[in-house]
C-alpha positions, 0 to 999 in steps of 0.5 A, spaced: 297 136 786 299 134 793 299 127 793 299 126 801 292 128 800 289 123 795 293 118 799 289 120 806 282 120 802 284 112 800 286 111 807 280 114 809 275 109 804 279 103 806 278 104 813 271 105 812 271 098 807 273 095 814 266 096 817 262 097 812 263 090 807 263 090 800 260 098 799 266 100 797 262 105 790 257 107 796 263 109 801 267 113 795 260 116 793 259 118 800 266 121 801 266 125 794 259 129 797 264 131 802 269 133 799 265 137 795 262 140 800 255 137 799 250 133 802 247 126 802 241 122 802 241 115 802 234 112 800 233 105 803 231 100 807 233 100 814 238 095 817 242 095 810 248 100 814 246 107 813 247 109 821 253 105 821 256 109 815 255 116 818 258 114 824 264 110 821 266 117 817 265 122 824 269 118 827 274 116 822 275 124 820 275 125 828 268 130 827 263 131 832 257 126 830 249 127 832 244 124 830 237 125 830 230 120 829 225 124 826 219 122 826 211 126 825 211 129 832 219 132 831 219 140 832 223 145 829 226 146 836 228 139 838 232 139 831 236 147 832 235 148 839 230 153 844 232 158 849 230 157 855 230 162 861 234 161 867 232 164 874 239 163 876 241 168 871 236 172 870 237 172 862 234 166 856 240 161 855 240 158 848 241 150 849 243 148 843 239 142 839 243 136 835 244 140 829 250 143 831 254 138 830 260 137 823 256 130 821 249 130 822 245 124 822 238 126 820 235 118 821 228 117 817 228 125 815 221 124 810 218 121 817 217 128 820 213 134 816 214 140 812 216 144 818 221 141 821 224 139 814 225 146 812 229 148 819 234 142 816 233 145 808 236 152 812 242 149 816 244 145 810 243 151 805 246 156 808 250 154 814 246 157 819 240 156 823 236 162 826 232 161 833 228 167 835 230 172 830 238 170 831 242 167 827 246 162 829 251 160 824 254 152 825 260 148 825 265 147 819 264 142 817 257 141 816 255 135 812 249 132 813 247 125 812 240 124 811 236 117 810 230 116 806 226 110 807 221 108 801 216 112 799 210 107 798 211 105 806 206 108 811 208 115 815 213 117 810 212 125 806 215 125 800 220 131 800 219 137 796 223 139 790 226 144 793 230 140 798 231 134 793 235 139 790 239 140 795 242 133 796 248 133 791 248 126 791 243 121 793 245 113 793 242 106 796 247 102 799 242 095 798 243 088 801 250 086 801 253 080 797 253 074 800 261 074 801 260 080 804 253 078 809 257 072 811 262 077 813 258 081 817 255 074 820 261 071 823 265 078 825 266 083 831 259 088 832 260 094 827 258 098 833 265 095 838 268 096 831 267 103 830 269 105 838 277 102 836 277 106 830 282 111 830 282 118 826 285 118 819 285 126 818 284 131 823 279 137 822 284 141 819 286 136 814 279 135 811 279 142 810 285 142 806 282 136 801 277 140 800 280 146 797 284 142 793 278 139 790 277 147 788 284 146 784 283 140 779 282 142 773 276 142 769 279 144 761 274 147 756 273 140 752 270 137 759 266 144 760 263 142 752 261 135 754 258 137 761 254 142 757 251 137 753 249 133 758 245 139 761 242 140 754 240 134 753 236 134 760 232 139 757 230 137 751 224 134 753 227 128 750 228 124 756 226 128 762 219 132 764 223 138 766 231 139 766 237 141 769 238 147 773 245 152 773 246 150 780 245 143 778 251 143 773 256 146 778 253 141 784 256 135 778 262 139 776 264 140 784 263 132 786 266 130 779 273 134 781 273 131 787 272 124 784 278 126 779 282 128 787 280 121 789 283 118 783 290 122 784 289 126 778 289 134 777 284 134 772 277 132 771 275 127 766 269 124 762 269 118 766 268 122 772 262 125 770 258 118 768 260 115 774 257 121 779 251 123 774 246 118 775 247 119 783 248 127 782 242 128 778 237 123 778 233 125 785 232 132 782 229 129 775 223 126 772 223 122 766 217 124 762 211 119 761 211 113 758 219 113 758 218 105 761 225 107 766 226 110 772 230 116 774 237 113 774 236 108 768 234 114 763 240 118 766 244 111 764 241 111 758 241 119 756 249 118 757 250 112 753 247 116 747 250 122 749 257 122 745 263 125 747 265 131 744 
């Protein structure tokens, strides 16, 4: 394995780590999804960080940033664009909307309704976006950042299954520690921050890593354990309903990525119990009178799993 790679994605997390204080789990979370070619939800309160992670990973992989606010009156068409006719030339122009950019903020995503969420569901899913019957494909990278606010606040629609499912990953950043607030307290703006940052991997270089994260290697025995991971979601034990296929790769993709961030060619057990929690929970619901949420019955399902 190239260790250059792994070293540009640690220099990476660092520079992150400069702007957003004492998340350094979340940010290799948040770095791991877009290694692996997924997408992230981050499902918090406002003002813990979520913009100012988004942004700090554009510009310090020198991507093409957007950000959209979503709210109950967002259409389709304020997200993927509209074609509008221009007498000077005598034809419809096509004026791209804010989703063809290689990051893309989608701010409050459960504020806006289902139709607007679906148009967001085919970009993410098929790299894509279809505007008056053509298909207009997106730029690559394209990882999207979606943020979530609680779902007992007012306004919010809960997100289907559907597009749940495609979030490889979802985390929460939380409140800071008070060594870190502190820091955030006395020190410079994030934002003027962000501004001075220079890029630590090009385009190019993003690309490479994420073909190499398809060339660590997962051995049988590792295959055998995940397999019993996915068995035991589907047993009625610990969950309502278990584990698609597609899952099982979602996890198997992130955890490869996790072991090329640790330096290493192949993948291990480690790396399946550190993403599983954030990689399955949102797509699982523990059965009834379990007395935990999604992520503790994950963490609970694991420690009586054993490894083979």
């Amino acid at each position: 394995m190239d260790s250059s790679v792994a070293r540009q994605i640690s220099r990476l997390v660092e520079q992150i780590g400069t702007v957003i204080v004492g998340k350094r789990a979340q940010i290799e979370d948040c770095v791991a999804c877009l290694l692996a070619g997924g997408h992230l939800l981050i499902e918090d309160v406002p003002g813990v960080g979520k913009t100012t992670l988004a942004h700090a990973l554009a510009v310090c992989l020198g991507l093409k940033f957007s950000r959209v606010q979503f709210t109950a009156d967002l259409m389709p068409s304020d997200l993927v664009g509209v074609s509008v006719f221009e007498r000077s030339k005598e034809a419809f122009v096509f004026h791209p909307g804010p989703v063809f950019a290689q990051v893309l903020l989608a701010d409050e995503i459960n504020r806006a309704g289902p139709k607007t969420q679906s148009a967001l569901l085919e970009a993410m899913e098929e790299q894509q976006v279809s505007v008056e019957n053509e298909t207009r494909a997106l730029p690559r990278p394209f990882f999207v950042i979606a943020t979530q606010n609680p779902t007992d606040q007012l306004g919010t629609y809960p997100l289907p299954e559907s597009q749940l499912d495609r979030f490889l990953l979802r985390i929460t950043l939380g409140y800071p520690d008070r060594a870190s607030e502190r820091a955030l307290l006395v020190g410079e703006d994030r934002r003027e921050l962000i501004t001075r940052m220079p890029a630590v991997m090009q385009p190019g270089e993003l690309e490479q890593a994420q073909s190499a994260v398809h060339e660590v290697v997962a051995s049988e025995a590792l295959l055998d354990y995940l397999q019993t991971l996915i068995a035991a979601t589907r047993n009625g034990q610990w969950f309502v309903d278990g584990l698609s296929p597609r899952a099982g790769i979602a996890v198997l993709r992130v955890a490869r990525a996790r072991a090329l961030m640790a330096q290493r060619s192949y993948v291990a057990p480690d790396d399946i119990q550190a993403i599983l929690p954030q990689a399955i929970a949102h797509r699982l619901q523990p059965i009834s009178g379990a007395g935990r949420g999604a992520i503790e019955q994950v963490r609970a399902m694991v420690e009586a799993t054993p490894i083979p």
